[in-house]
Every structure is written in C-alpha cells, then in structure tokens.
PyMOL Python script that loads the backbone (N, CA, C, O; Angstrom):
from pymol import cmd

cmd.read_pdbstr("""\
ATOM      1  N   UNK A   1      61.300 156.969  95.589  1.00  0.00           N
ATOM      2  CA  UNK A   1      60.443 158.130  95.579  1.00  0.00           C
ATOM      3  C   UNK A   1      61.274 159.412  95.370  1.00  0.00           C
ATOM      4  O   UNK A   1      61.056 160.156  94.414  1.00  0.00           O
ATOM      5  N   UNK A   2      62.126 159.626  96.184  1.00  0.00           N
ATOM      6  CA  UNK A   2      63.206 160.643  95.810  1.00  0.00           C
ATOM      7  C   UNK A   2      63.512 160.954  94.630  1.00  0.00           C
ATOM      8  O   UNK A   2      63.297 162.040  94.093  1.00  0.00           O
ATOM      9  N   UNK A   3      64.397 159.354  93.838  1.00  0.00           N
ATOM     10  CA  UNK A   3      64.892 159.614  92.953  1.00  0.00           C
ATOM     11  C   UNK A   3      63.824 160.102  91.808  1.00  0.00           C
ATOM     12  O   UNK A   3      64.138 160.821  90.859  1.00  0.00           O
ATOM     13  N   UNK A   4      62.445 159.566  92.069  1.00  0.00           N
ATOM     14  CA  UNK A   4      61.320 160.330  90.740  1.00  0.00           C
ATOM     15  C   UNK A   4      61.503 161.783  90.768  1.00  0.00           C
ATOM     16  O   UNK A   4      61.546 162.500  89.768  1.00  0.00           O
ATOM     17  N   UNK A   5      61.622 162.211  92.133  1.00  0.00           N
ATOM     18  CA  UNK A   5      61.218 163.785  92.430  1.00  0.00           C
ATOM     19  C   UNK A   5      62.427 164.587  92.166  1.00  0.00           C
ATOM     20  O   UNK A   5      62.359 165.786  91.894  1.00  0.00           O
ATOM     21  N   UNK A   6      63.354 164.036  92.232  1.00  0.00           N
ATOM     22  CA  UNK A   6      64.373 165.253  91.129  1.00  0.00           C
ATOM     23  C   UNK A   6      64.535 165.187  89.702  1.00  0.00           C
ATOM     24  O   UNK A   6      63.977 164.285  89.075  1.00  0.00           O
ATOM     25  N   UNK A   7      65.365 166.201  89.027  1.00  0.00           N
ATOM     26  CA  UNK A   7      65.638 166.216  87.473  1.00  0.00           C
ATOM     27  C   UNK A   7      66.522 165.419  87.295  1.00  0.00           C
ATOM     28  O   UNK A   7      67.056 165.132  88.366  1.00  0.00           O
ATOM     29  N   UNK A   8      66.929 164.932  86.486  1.00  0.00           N
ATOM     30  CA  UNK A   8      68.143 164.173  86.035  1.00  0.00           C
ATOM     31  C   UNK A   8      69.184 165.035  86.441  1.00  0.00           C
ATOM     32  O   UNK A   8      69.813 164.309  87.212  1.00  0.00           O
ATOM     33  N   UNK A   9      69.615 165.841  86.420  1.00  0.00           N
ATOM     34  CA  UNK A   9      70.872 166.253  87.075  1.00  0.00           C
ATOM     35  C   UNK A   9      70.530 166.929  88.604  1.00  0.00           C
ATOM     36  O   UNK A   9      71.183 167.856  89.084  1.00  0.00           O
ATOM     37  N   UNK A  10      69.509 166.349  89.187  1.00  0.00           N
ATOM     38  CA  UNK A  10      69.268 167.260  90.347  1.00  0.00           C
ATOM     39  C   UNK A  10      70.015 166.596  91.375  1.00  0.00           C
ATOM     40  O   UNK A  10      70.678 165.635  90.987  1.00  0.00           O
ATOM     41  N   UNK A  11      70.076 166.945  92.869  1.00  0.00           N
ATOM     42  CA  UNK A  11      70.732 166.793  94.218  1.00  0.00           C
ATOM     43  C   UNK A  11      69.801 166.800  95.000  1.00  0.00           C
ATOM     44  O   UNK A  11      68.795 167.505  94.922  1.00  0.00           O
ATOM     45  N   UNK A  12      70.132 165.802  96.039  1.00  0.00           N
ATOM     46  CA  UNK A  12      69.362 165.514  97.332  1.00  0.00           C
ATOM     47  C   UNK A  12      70.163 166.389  98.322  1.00  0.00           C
ATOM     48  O   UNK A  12      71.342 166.046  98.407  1.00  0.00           O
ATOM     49  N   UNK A  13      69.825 167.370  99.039  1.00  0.00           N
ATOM     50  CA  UNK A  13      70.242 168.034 100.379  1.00  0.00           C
ATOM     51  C   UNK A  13      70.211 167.632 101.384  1.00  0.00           C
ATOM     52  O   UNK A  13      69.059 167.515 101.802  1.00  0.00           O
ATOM     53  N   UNK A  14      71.176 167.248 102.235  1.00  0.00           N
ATOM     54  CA  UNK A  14      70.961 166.403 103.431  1.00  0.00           C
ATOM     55  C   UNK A  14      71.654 167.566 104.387  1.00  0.00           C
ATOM     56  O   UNK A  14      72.856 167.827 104.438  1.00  0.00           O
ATOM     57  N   UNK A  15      70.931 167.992 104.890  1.00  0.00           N
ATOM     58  CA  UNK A  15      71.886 168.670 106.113  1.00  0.00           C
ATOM     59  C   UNK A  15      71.457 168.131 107.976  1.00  0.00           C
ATOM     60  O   UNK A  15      70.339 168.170 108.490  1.00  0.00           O
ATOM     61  N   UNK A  16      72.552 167.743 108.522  1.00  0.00           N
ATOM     62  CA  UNK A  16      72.350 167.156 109.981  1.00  0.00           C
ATOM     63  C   UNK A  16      73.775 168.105 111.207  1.00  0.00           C
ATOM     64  O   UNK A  16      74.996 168.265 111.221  1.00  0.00           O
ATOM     65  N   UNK A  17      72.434 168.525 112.139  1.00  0.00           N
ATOM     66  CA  UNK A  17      73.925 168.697 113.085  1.00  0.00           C
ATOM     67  C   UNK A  17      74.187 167.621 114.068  1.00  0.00           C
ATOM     68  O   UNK A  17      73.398 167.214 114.920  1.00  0.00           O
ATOM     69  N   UNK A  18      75.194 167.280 113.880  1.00  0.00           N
ATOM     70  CA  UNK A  18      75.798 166.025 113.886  1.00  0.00           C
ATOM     71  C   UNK A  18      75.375 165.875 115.576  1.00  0.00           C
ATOM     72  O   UNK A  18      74.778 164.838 115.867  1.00  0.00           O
ATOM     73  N   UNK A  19      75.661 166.878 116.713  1.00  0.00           N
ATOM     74  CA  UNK A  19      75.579 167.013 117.812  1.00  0.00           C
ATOM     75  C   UNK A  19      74.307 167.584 118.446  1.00  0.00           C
ATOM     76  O   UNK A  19      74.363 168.552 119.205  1.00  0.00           O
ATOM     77  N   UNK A  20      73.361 167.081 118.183  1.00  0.00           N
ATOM     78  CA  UNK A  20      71.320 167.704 118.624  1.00  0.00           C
ATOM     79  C   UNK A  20      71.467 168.596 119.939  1.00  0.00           C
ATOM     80  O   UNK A  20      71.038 167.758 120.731  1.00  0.00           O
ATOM     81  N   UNK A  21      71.580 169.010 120.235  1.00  0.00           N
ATOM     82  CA  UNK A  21      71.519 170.004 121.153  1.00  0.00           C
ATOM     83  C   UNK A  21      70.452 170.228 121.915  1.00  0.00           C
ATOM     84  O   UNK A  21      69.367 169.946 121.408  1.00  0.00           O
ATOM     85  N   UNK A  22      70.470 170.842 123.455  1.00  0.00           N
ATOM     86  CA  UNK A  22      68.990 170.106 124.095  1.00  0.00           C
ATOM     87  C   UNK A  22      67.861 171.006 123.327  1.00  0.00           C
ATOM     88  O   UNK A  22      67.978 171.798 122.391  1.00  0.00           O
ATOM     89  N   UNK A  23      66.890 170.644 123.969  1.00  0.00           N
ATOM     90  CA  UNK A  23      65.301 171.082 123.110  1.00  0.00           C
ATOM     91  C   UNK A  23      65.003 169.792 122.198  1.00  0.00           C
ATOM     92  O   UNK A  23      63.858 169.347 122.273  1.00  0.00           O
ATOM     93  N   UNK A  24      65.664 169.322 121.579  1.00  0.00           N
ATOM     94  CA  UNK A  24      65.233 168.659 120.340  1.00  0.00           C
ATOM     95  C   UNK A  24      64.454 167.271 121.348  1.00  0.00           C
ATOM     96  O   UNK A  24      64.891 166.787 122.392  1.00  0.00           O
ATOM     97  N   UNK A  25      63.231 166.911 120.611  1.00  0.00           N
ATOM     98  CA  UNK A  25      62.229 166.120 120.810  1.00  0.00           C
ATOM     99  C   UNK A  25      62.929 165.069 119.963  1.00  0.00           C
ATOM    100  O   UNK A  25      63.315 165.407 118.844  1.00  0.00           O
ATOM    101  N   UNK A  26      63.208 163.349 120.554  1.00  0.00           N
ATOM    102  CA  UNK A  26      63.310 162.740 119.759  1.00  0.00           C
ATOM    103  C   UNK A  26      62.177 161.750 119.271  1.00  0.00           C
ATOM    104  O   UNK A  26      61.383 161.607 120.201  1.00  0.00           O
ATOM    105  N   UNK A  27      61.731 160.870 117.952  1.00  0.00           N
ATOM    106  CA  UNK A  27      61.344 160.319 118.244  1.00  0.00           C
ATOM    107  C   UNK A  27      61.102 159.025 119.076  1.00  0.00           C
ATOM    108  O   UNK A  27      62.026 158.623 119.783  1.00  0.00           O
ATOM    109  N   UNK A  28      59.673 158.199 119.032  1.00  0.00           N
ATOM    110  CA  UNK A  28      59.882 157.269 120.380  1.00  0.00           C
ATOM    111  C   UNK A  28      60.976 156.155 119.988  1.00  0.00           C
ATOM    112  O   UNK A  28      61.655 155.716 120.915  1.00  0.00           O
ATOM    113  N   UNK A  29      61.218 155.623 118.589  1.00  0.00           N
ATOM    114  CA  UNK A  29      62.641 154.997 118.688  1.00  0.00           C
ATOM    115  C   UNK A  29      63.846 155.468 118.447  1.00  0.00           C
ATOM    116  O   UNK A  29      64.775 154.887 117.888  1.00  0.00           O
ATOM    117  N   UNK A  30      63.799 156.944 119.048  1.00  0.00           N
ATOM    118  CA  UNK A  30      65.153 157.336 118.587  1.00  0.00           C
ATOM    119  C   UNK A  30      65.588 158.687 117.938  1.00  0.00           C
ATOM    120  O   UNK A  30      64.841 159.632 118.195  1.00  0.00           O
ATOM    121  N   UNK A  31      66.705 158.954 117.112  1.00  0.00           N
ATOM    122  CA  UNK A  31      67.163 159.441 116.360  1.00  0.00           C
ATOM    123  C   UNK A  31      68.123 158.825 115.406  1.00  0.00           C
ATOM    124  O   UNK A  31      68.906 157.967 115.811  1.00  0.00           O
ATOM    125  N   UNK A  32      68.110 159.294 113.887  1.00  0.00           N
ATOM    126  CA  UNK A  32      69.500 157.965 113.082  1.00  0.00           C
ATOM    127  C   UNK A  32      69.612 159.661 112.497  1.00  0.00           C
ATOM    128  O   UNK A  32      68.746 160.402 112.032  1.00  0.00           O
ATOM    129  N   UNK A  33      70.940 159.848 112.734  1.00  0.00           N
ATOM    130  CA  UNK A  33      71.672 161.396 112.111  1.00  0.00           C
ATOM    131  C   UNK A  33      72.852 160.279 111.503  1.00  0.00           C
ATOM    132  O   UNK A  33      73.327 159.275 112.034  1.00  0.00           O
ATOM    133  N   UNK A  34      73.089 160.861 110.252  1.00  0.00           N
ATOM    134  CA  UNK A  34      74.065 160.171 109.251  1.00  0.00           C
ATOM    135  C   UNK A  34      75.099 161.416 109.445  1.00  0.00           C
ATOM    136  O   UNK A  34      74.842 162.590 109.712  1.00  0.00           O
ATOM    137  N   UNK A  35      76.246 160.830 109.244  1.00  0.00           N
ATOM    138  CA  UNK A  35      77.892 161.948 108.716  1.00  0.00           C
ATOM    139  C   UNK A  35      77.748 161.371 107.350  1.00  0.00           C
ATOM    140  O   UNK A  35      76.914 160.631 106.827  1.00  0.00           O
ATOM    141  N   UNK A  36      79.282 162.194 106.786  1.00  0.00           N
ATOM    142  CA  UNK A  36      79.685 161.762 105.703  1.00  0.00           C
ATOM    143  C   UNK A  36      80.469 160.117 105.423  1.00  0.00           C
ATOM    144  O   UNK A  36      80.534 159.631 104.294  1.00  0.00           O
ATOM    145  N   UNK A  37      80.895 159.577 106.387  1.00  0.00           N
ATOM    146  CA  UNK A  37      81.136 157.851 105.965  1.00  0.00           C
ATOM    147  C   UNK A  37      79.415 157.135 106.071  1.00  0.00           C
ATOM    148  O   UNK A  37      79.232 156.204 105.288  1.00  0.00           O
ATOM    149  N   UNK A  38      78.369 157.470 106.852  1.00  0.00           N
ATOM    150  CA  UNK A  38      77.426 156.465 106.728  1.00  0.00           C
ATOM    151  C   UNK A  38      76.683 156.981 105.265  1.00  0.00           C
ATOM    152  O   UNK A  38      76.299 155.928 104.756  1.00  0.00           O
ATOM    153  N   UNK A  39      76.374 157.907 104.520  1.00  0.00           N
ATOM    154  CA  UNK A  39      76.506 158.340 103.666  1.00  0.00           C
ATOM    155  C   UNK A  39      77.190 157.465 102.249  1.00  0.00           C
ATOM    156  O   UNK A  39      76.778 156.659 101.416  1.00  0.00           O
ATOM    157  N   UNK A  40      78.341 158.101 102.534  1.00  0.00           N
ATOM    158  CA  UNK A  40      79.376 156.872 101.767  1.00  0.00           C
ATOM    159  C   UNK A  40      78.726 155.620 101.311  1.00  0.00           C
ATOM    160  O   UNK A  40      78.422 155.335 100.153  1.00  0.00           O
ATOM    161  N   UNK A  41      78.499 154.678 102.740  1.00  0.00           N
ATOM    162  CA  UNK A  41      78.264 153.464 102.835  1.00  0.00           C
ATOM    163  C   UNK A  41      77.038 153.099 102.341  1.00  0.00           C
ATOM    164  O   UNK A  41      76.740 152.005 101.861  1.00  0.00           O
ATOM    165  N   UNK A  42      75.915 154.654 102.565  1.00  0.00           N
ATOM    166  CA  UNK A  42      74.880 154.303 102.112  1.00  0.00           C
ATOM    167  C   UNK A  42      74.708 154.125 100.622  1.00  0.00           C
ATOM    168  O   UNK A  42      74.068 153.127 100.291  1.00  0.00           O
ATOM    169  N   UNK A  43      75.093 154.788  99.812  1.00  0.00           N
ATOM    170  CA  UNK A  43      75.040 155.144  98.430  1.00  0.00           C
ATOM    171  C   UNK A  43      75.787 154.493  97.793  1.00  0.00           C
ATOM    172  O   UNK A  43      75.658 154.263  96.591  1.00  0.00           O
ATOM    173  N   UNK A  44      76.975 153.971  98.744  1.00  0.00           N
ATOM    174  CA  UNK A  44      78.247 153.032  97.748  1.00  0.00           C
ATOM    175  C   UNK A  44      78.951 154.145  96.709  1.00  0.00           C
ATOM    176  O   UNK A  44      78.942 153.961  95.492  1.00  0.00           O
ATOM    177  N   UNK A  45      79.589 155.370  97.361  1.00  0.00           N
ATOM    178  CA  UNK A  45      80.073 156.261  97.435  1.00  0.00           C
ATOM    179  C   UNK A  45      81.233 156.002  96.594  1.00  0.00           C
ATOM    180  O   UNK A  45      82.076 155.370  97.230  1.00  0.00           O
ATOM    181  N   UNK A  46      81.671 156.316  95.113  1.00  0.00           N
ATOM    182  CA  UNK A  46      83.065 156.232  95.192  1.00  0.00           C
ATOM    183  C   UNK A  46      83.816 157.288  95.217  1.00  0.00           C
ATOM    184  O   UNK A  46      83.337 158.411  95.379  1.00  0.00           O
ATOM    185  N   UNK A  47      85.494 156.990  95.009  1.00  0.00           N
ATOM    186  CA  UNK A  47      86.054 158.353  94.795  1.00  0.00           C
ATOM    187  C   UNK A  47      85.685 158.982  93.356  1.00  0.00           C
ATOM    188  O   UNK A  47      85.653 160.139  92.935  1.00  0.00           O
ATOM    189  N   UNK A  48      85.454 157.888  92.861  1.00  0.00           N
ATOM    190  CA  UNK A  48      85.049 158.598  91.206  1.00  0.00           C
ATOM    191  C   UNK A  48      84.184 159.721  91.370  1.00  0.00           C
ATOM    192  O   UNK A  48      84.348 160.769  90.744  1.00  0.00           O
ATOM    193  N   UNK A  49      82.753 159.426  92.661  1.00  0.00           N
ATOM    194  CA  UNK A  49      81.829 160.082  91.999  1.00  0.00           C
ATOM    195  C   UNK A  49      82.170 161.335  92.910  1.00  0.00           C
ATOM    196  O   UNK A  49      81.489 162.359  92.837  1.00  0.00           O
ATOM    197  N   UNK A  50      83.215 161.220  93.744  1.00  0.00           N
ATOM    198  CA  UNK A  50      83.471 162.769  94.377  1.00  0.00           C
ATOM    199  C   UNK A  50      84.493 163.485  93.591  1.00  0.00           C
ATOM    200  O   UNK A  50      84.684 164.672  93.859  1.00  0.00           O
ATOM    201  N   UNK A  51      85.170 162.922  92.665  1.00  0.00           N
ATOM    202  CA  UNK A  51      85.749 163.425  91.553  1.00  0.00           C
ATOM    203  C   UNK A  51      84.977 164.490  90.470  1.00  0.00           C
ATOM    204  O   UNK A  51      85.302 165.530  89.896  1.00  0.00           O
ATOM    205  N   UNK A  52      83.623 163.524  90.534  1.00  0.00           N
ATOM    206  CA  UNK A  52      82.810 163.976  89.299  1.00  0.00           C
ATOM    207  C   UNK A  52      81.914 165.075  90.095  1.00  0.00           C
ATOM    208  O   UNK A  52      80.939 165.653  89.614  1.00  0.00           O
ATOM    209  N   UNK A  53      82.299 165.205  91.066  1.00  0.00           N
ATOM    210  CA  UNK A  53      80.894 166.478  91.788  1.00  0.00           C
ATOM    211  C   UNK A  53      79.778 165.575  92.179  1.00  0.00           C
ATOM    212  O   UNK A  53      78.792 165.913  92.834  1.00  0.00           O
ATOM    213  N   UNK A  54      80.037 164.392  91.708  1.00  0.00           N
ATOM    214  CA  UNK A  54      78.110 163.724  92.535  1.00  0.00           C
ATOM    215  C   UNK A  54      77.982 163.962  93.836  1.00  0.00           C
ATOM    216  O   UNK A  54      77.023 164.527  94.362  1.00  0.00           O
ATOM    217  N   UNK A  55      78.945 163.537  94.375  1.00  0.00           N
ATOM    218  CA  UNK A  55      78.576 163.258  96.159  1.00  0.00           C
ATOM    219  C   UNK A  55      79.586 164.983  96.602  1.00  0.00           C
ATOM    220  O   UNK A  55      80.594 165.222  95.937  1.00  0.00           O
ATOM    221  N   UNK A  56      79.267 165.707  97.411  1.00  0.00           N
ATOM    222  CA  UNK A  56      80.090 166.738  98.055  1.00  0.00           C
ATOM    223  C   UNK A  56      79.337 166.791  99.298  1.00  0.00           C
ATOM    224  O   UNK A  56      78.204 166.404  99.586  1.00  0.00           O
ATOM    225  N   UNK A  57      80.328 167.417 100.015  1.00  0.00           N
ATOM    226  CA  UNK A  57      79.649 168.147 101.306  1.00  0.00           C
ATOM    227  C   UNK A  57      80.650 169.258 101.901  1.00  0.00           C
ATOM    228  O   UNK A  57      81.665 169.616 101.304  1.00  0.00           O
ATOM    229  N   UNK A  58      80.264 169.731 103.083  1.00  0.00           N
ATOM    230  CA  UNK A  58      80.825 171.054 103.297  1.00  0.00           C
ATOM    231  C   UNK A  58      80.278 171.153 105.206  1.00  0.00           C
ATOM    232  O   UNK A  58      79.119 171.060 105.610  1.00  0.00           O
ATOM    233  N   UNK A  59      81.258 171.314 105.873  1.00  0.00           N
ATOM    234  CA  UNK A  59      81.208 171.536 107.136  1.00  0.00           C
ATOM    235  C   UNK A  59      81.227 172.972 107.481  1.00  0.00           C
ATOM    236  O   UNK A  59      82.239 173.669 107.541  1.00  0.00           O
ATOM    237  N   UNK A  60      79.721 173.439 107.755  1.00  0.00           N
ATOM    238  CA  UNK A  60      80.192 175.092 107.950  1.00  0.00           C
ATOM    239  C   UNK A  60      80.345 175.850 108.906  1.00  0.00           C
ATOM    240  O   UNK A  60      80.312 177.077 109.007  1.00  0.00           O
ATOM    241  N   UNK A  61      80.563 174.804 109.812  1.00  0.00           N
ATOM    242  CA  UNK A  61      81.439 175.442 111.275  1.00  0.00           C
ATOM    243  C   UNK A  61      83.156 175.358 111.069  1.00  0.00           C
ATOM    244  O   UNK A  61      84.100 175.955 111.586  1.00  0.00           O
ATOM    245  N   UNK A  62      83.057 174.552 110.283  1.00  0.00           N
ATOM    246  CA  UNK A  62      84.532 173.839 110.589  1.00  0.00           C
ATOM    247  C   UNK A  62      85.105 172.763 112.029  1.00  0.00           C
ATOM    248  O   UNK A  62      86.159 172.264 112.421  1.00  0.00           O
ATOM    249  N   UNK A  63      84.031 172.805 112.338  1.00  0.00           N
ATOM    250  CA  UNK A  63      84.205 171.594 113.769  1.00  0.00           C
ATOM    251  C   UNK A  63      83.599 170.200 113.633  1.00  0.00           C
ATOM    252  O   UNK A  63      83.846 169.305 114.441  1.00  0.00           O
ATOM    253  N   UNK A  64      82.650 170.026 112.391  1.00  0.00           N
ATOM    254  CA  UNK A  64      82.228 168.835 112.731  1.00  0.00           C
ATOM    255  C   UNK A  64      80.730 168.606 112.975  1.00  0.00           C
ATOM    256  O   UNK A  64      79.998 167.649 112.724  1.00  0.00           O
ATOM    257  N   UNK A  65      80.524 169.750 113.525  1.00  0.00           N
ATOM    258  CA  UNK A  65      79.117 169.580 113.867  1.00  0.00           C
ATOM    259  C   UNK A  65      77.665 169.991 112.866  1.00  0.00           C
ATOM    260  O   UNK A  65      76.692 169.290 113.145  1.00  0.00           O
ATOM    261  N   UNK A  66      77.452 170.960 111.836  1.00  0.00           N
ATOM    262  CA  UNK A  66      76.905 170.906 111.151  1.00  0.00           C
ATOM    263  C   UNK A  66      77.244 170.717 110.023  1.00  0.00           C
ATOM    264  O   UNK A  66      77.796 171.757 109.664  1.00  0.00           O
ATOM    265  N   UNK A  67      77.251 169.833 109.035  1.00  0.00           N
ATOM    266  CA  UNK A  67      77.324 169.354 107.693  1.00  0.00           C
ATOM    267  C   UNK A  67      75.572 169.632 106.631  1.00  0.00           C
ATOM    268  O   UNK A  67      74.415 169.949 106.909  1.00  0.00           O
ATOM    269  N   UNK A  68      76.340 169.279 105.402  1.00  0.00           N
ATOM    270  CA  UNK A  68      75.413 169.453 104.282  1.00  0.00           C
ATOM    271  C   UNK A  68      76.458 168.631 103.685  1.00  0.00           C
ATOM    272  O   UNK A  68      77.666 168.537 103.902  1.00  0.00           O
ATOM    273  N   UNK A  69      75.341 167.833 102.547  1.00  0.00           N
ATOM    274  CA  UNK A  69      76.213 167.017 101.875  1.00  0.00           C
ATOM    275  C   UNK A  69      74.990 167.013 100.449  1.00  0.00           C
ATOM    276  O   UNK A  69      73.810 166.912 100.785  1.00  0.00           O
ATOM    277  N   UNK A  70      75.201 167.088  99.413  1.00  0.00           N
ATOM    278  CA  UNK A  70      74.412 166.892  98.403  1.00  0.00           C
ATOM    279  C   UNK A  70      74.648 165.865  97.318  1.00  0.00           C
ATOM    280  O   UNK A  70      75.387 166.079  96.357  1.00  0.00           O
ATOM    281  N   UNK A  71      74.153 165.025  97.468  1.00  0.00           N
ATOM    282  CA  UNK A  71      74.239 163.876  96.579  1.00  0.00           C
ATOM    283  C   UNK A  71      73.067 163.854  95.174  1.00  0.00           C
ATOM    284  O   UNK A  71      71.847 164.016  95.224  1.00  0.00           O
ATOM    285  N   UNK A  72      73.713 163.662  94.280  1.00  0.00           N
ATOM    286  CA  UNK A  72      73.416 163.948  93.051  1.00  0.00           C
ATOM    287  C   UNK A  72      72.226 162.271  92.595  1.00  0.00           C
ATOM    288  O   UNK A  72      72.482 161.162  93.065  1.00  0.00           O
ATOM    289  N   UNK A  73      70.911 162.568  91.549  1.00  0.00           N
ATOM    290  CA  UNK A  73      70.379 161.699  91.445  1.00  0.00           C
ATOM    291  C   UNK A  73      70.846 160.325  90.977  1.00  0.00           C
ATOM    292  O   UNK A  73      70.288 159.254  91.221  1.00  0.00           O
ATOM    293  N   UNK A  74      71.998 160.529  90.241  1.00  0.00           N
ATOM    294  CA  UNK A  74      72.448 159.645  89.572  1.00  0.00           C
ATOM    295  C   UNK A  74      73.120 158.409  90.794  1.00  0.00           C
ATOM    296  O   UNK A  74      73.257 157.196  90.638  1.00  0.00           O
ATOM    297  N   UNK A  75      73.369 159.063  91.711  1.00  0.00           N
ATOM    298  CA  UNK A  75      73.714 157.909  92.780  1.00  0.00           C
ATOM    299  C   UNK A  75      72.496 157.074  93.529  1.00  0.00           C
ATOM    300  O   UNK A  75      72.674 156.201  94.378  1.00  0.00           O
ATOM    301  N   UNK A  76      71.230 157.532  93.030  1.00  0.00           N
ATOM    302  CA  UNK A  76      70.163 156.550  93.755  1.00  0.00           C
ATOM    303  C   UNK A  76      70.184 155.444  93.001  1.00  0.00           C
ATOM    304  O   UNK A  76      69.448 154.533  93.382  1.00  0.00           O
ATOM    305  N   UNK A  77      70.737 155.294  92.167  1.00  0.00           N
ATOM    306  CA  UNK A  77      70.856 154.196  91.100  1.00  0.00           C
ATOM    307  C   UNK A  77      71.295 152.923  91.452  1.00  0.00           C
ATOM    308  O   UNK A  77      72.525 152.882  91.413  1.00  0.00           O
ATOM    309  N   UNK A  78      70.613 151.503  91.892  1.00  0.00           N
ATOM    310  CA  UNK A  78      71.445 150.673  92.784  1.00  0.00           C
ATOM    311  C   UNK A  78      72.622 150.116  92.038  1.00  0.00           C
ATOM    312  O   UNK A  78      73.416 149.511  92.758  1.00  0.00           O
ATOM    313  N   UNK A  79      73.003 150.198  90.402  1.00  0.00           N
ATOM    314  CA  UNK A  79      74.264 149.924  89.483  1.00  0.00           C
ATOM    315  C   UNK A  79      75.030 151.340  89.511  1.00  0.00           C
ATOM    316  O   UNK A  79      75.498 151.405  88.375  1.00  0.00           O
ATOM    317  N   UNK A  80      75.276 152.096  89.955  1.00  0.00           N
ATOM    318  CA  UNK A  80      76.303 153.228  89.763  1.00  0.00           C
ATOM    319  C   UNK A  80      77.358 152.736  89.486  1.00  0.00           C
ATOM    320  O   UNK A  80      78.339 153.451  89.285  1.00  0.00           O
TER     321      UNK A  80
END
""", "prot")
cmd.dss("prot")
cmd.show_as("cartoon", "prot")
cmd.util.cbc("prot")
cmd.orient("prot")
C-alpha cells in the first residue's frame, strides 16, 4: 500500500523517539518502535543503497533518542 502511494523516486518518513516518555498511551499489545538496525533488517538494507541515498537517517538530538530515517520507494521492492 505504501509503496502505491509514493512517486517513483519518493521516501517513506519514519520518525520514532526511541525512548516514549511518560504520557504516551500504549496500545493494548504494546508498542514496536524500530531504530536504524531493525530497519536495516527490515528492508534488507544494503551498504549500496546507503551509498546511493536510498536508506538515510539523522539523529537530531545527537543522543539516540529521536531519529528520522527516510527510506526511498525503491526499497519496498522484495528483489532490491
């Protein structure tokens, strides 16, 4: 579904703070917050495609705790 809803060169935005902080309501099974290795693992990540700009991300605390990572359409592709 994703991959219909972008352009051919478009990006998926994923942003998670890695560390939920109180207030946040979870749901009743849970929470699943991804980093950048489950990511990886999900997409079958290579170095190629962080070479090529597909996969990036950017920590903008610098600690770890909030990330953005934008993965490009071409990686929903299950042959990349």
């Amino acid at each position: 579904m994703i991959n219909r809803a972008l352009s051919d060169n478009g990006f998926l935005l994923i942003v998670e703070d890695q560390r939920i902080p109180v207030g946040e309501k979870a749901h009743k099974n849970g929470f699943l917050v991804l980093d950048t290795a489950h990511l990886r693992t999900l997409f079958s990540i290579k170095e190629a495609d962080v070479a090529a700009g597909l996969f990036t991300f950017h920590d903008a605390r610098g600690d770890g705790r909030l990330k953005a990572h934008l993965i490009n359409r071409a990686l929903f592709r299950t042959n990349h």
